[in-house]
mmCIF file of the N, C-alpha and C atoms, coordinates in Angstrom:
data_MODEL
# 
_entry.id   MODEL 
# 
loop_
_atom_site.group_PDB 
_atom_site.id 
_atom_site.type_symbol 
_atom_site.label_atom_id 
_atom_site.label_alt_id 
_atom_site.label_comp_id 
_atom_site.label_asym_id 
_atom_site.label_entity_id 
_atom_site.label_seq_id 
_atom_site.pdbx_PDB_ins_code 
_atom_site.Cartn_x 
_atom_site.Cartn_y 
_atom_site.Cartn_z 
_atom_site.occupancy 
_atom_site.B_iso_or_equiv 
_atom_site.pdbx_formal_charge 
_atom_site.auth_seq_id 
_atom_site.auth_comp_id 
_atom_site.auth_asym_id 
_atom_site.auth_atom_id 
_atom_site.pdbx_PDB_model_num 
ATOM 1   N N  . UNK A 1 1  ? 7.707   20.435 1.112   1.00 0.00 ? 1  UNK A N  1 
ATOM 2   C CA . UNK A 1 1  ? 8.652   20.073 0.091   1.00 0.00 ? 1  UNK A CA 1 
ATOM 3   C C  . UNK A 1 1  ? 10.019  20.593 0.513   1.00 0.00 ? 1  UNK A C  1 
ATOM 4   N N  . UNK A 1 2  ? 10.947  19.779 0.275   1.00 0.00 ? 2  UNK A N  1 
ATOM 5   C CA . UNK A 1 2  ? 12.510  20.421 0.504   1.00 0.00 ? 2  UNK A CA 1 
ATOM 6   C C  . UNK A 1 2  ? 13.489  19.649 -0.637  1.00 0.00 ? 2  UNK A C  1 
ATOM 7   N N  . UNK A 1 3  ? 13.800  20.349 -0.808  1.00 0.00 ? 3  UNK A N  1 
ATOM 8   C CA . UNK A 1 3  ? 15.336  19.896 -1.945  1.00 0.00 ? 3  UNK A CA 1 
ATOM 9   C C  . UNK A 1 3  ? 16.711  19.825 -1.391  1.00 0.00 ? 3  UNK A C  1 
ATOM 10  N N  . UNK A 1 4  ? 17.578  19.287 -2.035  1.00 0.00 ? 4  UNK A N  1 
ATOM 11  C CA . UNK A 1 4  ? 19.226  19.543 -1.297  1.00 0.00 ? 4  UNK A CA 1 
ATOM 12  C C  . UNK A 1 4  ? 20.326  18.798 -2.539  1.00 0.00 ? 4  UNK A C  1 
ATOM 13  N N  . UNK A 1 5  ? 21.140  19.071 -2.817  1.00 0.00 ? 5  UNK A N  1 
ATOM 14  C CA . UNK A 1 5  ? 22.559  18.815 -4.010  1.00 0.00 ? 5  UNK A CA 1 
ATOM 15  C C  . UNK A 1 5  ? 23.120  17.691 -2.903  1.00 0.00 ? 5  UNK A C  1 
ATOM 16  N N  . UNK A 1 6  ? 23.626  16.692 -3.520  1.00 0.00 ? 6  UNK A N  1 
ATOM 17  C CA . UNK A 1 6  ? 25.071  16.268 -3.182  1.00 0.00 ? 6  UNK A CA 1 
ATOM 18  C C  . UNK A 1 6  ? 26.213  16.965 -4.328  1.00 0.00 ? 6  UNK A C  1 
ATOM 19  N N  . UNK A 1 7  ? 27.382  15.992 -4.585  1.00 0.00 ? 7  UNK A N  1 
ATOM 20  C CA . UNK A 1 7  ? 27.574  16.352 -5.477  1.00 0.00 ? 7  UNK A CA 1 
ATOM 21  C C  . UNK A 1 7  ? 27.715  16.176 -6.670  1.00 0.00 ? 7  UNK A C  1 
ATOM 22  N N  . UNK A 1 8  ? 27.041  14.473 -6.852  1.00 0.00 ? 8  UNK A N  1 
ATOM 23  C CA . UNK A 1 8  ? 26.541  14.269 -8.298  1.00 0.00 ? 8  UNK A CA 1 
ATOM 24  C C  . UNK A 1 8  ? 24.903  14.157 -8.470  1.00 0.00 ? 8  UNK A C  1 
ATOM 25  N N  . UNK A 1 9  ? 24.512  14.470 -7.501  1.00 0.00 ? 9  UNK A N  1 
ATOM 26  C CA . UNK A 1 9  ? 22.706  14.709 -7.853  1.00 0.00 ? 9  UNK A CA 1 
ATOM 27  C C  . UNK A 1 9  ? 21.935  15.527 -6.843  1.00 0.00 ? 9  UNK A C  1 
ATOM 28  N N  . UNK A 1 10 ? 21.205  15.938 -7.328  1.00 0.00 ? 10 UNK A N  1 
ATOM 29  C CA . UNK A 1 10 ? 19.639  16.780 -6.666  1.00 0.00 ? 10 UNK A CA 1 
ATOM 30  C C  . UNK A 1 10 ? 18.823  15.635 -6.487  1.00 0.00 ? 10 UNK A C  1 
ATOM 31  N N  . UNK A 1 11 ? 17.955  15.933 -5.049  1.00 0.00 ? 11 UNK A N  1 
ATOM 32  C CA . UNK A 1 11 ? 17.286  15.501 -4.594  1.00 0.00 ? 11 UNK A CA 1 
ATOM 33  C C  . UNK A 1 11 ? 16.070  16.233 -4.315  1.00 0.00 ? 11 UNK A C  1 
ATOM 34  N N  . UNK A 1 12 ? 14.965  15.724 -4.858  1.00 0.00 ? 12 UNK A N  1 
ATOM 35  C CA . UNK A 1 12 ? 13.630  16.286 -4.264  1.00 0.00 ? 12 UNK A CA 1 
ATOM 36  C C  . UNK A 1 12 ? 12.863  16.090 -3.704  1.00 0.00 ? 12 UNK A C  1 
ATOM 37  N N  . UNK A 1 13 ? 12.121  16.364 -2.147  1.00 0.00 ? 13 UNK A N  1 
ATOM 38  C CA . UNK A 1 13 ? 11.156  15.399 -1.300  1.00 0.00 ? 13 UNK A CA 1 
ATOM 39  C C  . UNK A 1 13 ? 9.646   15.940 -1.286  1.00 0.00 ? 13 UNK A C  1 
ATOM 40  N N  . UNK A 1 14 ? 8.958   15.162 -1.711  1.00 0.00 ? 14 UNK A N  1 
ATOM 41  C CA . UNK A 1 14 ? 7.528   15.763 -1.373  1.00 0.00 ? 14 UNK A CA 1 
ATOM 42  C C  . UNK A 1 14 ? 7.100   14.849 -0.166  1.00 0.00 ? 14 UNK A C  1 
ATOM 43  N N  . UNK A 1 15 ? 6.612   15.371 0.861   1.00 0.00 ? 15 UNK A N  1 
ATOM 44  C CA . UNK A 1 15 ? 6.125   15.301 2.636   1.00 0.00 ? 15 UNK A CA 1 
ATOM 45  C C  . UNK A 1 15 ? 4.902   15.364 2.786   1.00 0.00 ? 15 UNK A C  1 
ATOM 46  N N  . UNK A 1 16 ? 3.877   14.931 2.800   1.00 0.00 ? 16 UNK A N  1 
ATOM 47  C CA . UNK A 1 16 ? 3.172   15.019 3.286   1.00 0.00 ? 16 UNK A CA 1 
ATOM 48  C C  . UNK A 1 16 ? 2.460   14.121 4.366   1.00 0.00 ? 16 UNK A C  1 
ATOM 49  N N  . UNK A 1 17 ? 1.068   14.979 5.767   1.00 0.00 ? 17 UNK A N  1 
ATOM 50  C CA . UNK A 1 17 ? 1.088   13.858 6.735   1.00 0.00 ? 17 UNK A CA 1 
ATOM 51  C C  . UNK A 1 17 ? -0.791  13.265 6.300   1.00 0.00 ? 17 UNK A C  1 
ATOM 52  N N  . UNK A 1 18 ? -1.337  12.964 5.131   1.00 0.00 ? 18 UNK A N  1 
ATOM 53  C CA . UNK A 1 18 ? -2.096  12.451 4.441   1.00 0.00 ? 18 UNK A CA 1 
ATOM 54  C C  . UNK A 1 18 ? -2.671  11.286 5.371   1.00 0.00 ? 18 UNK A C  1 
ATOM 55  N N  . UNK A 1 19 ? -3.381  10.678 4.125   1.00 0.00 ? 19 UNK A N  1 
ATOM 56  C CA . UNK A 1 19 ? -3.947  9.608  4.652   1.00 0.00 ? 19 UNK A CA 1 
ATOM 57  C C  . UNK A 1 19 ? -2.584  8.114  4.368   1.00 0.00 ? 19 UNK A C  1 
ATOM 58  N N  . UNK A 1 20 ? -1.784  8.133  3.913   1.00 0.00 ? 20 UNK A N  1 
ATOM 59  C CA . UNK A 1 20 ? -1.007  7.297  3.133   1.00 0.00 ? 20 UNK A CA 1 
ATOM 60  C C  . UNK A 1 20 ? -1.642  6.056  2.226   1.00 0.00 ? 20 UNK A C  1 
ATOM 61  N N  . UNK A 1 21 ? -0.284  5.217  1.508   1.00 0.00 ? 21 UNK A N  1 
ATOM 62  C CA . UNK A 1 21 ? -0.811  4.236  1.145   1.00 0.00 ? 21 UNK A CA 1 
ATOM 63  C C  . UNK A 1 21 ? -0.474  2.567  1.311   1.00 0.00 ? 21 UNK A C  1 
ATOM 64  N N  . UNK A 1 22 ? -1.204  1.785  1.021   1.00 0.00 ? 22 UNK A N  1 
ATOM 65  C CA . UNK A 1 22 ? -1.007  0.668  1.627   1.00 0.00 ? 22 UNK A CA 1 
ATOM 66  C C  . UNK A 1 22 ? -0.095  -0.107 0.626   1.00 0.00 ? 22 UNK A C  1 
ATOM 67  N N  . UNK A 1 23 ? 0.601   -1.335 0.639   1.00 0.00 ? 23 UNK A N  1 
ATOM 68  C CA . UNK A 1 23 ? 1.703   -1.933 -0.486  1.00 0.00 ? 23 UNK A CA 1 
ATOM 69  C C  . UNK A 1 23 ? 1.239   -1.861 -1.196  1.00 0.00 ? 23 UNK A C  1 
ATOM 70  N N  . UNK A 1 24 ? -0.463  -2.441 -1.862  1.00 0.00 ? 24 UNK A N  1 
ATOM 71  C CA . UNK A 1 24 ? -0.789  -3.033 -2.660  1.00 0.00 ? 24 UNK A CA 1 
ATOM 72  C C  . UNK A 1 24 ? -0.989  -1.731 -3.426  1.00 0.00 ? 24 UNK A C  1 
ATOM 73  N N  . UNK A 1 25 ? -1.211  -0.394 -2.793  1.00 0.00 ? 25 UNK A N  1 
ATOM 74  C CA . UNK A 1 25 ? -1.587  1.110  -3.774  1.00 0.00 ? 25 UNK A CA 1 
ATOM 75  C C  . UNK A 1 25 ? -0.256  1.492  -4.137  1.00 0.00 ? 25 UNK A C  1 
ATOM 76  N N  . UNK A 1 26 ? 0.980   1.013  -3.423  1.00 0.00 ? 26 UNK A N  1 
ATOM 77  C CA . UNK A 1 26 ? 2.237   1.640  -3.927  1.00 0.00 ? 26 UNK A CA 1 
ATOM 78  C C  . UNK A 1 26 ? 2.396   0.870  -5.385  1.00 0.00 ? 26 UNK A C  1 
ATOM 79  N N  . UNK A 1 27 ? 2.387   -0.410 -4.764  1.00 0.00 ? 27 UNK A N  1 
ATOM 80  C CA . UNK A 1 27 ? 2.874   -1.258 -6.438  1.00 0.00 ? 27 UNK A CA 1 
ATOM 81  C C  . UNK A 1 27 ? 2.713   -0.512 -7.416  1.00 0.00 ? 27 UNK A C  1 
ATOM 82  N N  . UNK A 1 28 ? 0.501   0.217  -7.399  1.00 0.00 ? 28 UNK A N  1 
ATOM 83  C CA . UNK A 1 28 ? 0.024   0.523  -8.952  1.00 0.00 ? 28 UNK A CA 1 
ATOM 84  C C  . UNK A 1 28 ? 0.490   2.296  -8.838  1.00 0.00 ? 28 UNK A C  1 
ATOM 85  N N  . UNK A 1 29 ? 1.086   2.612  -7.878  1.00 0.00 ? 29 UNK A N  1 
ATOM 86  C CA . UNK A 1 29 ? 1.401   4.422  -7.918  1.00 0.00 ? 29 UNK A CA 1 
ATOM 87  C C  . UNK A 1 29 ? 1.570   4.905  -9.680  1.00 0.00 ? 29 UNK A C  1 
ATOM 88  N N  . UNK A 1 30 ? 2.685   4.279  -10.572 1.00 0.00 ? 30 UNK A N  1 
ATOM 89  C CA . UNK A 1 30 ? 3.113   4.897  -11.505 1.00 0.00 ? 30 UNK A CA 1 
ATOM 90  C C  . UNK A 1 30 ? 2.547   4.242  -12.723 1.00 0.00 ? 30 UNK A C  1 
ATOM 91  N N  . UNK A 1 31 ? 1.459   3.573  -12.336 1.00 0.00 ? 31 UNK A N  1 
ATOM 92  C CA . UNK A 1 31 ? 0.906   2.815  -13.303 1.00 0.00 ? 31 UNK A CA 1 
ATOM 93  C C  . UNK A 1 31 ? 0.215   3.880  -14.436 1.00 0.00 ? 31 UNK A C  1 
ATOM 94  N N  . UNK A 1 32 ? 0.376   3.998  -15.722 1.00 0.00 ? 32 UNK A N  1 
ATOM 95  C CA . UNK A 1 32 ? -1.044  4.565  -16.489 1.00 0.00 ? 32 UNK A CA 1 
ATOM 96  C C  . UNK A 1 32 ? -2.587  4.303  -16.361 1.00 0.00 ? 32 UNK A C  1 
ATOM 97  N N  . UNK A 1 33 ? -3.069  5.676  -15.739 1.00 0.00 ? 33 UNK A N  1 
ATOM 98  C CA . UNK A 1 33 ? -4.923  5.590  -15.648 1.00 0.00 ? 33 UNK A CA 1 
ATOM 99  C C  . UNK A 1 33 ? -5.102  4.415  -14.095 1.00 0.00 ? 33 UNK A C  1 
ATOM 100 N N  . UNK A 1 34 ? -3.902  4.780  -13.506 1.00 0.00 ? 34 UNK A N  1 
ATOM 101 C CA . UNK A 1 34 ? -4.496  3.898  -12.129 1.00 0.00 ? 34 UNK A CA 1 
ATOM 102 C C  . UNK A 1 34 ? -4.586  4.456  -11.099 1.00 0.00 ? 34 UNK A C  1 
ATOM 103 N N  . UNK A 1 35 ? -5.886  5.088  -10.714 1.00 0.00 ? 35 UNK A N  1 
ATOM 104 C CA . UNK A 1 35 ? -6.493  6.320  -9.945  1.00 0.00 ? 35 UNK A CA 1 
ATOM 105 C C  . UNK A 1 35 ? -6.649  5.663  -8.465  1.00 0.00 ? 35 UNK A C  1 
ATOM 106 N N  . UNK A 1 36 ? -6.137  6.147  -7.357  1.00 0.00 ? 36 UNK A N  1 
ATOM 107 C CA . UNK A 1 36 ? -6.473  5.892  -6.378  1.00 0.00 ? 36 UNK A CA 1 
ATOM 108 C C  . UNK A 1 36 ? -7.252  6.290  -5.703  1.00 0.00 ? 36 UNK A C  1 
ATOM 109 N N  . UNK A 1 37 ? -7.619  7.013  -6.143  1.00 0.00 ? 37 UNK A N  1 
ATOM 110 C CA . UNK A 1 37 ? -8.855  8.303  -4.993  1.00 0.00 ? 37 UNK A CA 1 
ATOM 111 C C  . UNK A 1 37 ? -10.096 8.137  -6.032  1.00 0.00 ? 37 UNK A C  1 
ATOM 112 N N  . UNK A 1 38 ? -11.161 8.045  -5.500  1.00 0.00 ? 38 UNK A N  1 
ATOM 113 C CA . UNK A 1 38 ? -12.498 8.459  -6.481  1.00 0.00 ? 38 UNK A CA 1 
ATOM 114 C C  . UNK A 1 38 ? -12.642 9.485  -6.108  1.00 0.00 ? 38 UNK A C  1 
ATOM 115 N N  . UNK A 1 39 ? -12.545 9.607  -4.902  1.00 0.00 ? 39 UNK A N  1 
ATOM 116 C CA . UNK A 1 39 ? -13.222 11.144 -4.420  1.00 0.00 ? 39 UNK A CA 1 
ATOM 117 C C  . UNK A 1 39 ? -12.619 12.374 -5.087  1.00 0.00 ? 39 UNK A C  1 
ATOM 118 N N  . UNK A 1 40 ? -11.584 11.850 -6.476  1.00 0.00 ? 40 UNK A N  1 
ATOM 119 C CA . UNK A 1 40 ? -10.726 13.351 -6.846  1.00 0.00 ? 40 UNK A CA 1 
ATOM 120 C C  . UNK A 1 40 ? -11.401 13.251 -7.850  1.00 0.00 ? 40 UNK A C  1 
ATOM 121 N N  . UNK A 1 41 ? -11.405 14.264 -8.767  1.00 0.00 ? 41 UNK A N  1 
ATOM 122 C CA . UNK A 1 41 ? -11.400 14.392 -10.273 1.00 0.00 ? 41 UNK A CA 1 
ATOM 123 C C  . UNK A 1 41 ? -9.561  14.204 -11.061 1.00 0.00 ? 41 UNK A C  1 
ATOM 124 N N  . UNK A 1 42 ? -9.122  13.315 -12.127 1.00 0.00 ? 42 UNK A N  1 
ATOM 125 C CA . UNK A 1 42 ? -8.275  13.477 -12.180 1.00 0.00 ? 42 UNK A CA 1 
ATOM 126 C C  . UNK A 1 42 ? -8.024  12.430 -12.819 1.00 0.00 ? 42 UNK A C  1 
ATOM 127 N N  . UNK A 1 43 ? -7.463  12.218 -13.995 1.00 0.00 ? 43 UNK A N  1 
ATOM 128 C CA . UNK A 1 43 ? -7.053  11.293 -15.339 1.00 0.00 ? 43 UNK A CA 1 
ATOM 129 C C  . UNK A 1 43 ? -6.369  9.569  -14.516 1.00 0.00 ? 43 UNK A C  1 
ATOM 130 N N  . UNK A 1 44 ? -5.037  10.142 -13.467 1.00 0.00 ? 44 UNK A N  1 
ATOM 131 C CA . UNK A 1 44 ? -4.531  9.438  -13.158 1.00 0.00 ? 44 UNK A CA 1 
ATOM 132 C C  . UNK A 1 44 ? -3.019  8.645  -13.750 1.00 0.00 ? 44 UNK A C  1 
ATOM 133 N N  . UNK A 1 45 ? -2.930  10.283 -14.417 1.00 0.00 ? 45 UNK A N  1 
ATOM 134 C CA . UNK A 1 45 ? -2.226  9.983  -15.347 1.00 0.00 ? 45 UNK A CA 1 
ATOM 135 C C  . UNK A 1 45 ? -0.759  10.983 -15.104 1.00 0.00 ? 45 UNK A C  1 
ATOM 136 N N  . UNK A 1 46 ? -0.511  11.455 -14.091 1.00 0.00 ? 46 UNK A N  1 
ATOM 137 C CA . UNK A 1 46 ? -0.194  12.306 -13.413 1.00 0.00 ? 46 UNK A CA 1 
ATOM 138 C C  . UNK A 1 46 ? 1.441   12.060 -12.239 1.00 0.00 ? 46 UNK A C  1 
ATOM 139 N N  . UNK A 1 47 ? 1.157   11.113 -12.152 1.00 0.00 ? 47 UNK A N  1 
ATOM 140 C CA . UNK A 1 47 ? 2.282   10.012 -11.449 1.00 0.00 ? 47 UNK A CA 1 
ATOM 141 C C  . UNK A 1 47 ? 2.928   9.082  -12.218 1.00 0.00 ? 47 UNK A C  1 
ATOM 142 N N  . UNK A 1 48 ? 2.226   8.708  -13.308 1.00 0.00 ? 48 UNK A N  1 
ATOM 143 C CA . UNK A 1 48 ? 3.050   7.731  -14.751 1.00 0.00 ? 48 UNK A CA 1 
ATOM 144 C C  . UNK A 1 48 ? 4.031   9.153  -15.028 1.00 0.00 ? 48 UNK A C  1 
ATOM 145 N N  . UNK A 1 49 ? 3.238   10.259 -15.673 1.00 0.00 ? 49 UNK A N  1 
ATOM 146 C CA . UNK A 1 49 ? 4.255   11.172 -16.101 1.00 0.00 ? 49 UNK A CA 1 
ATOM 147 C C  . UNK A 1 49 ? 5.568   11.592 -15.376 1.00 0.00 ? 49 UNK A C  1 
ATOM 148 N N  . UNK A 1 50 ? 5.197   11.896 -14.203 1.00 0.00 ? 50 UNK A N  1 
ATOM 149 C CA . UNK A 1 50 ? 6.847   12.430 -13.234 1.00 0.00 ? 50 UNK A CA 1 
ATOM 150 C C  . UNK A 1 50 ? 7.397   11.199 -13.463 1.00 0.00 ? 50 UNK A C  1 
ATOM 151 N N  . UNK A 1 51 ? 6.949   10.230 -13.183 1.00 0.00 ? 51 UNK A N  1 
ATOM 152 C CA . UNK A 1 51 ? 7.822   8.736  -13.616 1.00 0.00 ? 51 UNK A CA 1 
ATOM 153 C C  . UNK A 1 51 ? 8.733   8.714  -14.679 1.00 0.00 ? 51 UNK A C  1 
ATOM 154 N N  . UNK A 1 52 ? 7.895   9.067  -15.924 1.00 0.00 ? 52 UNK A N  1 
ATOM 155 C CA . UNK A 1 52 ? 8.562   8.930  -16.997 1.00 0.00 ? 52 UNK A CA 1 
ATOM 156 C C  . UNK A 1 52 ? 9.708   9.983  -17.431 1.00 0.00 ? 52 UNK A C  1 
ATOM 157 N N  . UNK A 1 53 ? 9.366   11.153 -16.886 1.00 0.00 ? 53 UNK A N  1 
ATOM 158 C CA . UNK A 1 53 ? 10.227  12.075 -16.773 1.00 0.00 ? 53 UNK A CA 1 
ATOM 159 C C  . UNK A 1 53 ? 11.288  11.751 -16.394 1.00 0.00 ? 53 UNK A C  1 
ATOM 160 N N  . UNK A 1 54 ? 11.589  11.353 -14.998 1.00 0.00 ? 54 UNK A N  1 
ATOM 161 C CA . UNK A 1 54 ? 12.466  11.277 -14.183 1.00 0.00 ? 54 UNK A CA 1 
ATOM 162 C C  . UNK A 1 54 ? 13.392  9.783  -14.683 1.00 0.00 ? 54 UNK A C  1 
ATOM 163 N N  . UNK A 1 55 ? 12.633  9.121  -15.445 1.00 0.00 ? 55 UNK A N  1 
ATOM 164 C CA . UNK A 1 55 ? 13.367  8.233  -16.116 1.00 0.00 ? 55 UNK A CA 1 
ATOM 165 C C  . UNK A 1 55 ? 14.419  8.804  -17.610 1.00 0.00 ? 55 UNK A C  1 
ATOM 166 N N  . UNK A 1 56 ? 14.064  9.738  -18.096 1.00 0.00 ? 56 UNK A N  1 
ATOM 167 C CA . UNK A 1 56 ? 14.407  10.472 -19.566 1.00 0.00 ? 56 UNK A CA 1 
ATOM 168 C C  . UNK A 1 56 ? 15.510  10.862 -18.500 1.00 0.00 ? 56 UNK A C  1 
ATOM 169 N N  . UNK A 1 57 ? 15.299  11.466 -17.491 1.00 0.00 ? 57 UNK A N  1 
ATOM 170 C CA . UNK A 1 57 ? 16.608  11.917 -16.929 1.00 0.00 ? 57 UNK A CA 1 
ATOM 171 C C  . UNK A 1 57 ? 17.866  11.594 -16.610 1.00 0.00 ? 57 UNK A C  1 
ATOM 172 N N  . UNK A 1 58 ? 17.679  9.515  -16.372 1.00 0.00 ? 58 UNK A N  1 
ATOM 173 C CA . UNK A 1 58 ? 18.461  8.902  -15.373 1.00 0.00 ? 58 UNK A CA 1 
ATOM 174 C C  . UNK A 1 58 ? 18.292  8.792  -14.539 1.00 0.00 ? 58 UNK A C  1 
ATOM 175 N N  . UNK A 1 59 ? 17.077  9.296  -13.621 1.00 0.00 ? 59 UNK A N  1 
ATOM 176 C CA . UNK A 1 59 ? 16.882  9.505  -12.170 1.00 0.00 ? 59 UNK A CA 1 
ATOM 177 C C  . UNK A 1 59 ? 16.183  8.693  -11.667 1.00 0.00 ? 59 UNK A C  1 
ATOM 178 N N  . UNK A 1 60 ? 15.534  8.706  -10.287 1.00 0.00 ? 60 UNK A N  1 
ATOM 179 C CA . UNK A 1 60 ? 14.930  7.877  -9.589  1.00 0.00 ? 60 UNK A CA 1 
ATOM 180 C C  . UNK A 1 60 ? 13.949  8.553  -8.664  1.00 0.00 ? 60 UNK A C  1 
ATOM 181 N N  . UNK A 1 61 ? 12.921  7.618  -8.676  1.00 0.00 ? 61 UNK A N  1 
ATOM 182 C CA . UNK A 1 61 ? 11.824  8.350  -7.975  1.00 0.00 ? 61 UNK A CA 1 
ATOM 183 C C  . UNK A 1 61 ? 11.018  6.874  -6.953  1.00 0.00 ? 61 UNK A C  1 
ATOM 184 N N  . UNK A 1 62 ? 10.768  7.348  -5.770  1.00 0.00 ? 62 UNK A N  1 
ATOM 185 C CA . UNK A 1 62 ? 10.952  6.483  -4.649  1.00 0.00 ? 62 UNK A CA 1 
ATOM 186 C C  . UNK A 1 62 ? 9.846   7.021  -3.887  1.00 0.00 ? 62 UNK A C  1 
ATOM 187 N N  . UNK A 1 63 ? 8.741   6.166  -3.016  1.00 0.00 ? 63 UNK A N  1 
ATOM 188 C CA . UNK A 1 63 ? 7.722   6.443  -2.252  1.00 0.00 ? 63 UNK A CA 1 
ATOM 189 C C  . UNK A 1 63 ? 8.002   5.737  -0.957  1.00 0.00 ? 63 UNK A C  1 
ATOM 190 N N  . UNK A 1 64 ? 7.991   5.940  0.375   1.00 0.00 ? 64 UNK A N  1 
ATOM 191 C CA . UNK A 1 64 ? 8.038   6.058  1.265   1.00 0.00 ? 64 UNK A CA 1 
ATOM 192 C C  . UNK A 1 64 ? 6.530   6.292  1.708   1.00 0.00 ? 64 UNK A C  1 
ATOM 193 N N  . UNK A 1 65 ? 5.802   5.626  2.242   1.00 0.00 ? 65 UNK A N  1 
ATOM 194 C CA . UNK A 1 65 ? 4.458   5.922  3.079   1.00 0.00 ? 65 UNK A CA 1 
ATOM 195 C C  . UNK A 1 65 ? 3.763   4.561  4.263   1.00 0.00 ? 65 UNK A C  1 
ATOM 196 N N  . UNK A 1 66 ? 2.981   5.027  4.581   1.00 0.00 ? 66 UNK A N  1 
ATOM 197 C CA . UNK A 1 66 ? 2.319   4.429  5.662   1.00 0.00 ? 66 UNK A CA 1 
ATOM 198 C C  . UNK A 1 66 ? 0.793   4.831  6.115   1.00 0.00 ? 66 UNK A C  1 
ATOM 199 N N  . UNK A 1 67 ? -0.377  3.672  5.533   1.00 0.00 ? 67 UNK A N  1 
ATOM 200 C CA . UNK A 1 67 ? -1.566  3.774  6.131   1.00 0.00 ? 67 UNK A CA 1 
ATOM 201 C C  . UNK A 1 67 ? -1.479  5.013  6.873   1.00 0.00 ? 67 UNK A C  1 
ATOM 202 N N  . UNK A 1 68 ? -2.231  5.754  6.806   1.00 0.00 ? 68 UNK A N  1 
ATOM 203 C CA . UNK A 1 68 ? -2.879  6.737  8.532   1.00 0.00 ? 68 UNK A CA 1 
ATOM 204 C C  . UNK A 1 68 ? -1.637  7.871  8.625   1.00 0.00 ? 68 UNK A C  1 
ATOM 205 N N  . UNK A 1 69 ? -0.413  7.512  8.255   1.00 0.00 ? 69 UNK A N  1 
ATOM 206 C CA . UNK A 1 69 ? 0.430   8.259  8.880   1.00 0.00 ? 69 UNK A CA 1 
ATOM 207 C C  . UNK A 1 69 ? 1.536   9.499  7.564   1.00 0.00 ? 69 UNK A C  1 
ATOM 208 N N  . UNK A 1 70 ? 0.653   9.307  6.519   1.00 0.00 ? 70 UNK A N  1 
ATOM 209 C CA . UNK A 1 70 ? 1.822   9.790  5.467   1.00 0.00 ? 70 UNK A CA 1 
ATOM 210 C C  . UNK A 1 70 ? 2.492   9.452  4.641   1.00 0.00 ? 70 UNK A C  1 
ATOM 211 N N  . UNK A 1 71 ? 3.003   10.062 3.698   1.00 0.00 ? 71 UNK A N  1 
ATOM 212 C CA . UNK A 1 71 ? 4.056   10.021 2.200   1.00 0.00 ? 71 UNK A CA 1 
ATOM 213 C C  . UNK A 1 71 ? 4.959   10.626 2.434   1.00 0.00 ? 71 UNK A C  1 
ATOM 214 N N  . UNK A 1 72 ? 6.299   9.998  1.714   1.00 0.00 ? 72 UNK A N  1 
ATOM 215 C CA . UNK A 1 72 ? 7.323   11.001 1.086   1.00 0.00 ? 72 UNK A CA 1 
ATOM 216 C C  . UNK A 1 72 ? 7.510   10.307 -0.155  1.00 0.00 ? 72 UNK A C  1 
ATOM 217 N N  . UNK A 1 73 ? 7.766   10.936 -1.013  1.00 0.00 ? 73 UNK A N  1 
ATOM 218 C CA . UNK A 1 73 ? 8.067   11.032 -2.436  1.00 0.00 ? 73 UNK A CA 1 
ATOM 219 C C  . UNK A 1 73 ? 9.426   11.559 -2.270  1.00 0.00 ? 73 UNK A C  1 
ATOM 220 N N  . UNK A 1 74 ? 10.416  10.731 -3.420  1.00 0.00 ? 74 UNK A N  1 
ATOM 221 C CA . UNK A 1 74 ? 12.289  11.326 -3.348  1.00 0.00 ? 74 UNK A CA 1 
ATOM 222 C C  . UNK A 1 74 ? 12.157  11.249 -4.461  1.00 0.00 ? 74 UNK A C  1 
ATOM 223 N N  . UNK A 1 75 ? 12.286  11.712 -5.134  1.00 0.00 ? 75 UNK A N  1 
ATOM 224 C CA . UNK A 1 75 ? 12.815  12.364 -6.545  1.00 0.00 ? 75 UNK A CA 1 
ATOM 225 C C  . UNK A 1 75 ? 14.287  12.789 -6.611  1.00 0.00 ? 75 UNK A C  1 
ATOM 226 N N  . UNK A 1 76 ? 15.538  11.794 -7.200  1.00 0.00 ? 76 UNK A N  1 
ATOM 227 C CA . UNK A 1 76 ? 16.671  11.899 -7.389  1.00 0.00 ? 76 UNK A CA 1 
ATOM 228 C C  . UNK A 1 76 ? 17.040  12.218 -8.658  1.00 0.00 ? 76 UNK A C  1 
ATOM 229 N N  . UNK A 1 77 ? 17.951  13.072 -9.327  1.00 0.00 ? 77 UNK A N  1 
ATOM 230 C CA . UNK A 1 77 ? 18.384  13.457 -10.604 1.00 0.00 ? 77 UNK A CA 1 
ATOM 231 C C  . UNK A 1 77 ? 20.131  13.570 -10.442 1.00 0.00 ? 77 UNK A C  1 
ATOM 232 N N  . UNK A 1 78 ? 20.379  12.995 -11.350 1.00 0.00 ? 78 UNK A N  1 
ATOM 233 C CA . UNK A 1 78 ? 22.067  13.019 -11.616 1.00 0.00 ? 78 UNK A CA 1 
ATOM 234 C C  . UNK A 1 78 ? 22.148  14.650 -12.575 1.00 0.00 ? 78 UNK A C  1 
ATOM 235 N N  . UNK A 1 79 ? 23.362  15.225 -12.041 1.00 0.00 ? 79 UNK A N  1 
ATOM 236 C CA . UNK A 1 79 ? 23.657  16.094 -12.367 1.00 0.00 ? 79 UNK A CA 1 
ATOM 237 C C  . UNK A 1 79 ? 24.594  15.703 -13.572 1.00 0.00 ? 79 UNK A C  1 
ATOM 238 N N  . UNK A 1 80 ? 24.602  16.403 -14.851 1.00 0.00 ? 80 UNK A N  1 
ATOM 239 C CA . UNK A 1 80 ? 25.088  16.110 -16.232 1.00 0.00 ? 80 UNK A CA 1 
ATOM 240 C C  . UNK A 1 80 ? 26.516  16.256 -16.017 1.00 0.00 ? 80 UNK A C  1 
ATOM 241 N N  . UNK A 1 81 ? 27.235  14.838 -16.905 1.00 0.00 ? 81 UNK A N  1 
ATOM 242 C CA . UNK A 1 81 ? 28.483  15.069 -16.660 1.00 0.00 ? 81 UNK A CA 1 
ATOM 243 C C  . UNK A 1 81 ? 29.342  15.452 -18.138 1.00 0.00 ? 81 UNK A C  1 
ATOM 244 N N  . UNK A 1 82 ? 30.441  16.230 -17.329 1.00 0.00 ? 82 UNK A N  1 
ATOM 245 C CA . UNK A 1 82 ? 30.558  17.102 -18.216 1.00 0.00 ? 82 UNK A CA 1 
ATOM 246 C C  . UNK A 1 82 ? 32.518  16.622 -18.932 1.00 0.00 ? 82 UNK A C  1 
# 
């Protein structure tokens, strides 16, 4: 994970070198109750939420991945103007 400011927003990256995912698993990523893994235990409800969050914020949240080779997750937030 790494973070960094410009100077109207924070940025957040989650990295990992996983199994990744294919288009058709990105489409349903932020979907409600749309579980990609069986092999986890886990609602699936978990990726709608940062979604929705990051929407209450103004922000933006962005997946980056590839079959076999990995994720990044960007998580952008506007800094409040004042």
């Amino acid at each position: 994970m790494r973070s960094y400011r410009s100077a109207d927003r924070a940025t957040i990256e989650v990295i990992d070198d996983g199994c990744g995912l294919s288009e058709e698993q990105q489409a349903k990523l932020f979907q409600k109750y749309e579980k990609l893994n069986d092999e986890t235990s886990g609602q699936g409800i978990g990726l709608f939420m940062v979604k929705k969050l990051v929407d209450v914020f103004e922000g933006t949240i962005h997946v980056e991945s590839e079959l076999n080779r990995g994720s990044c997750f960007r998580v952008e937030l506007p800094f409040a103007q004042s």
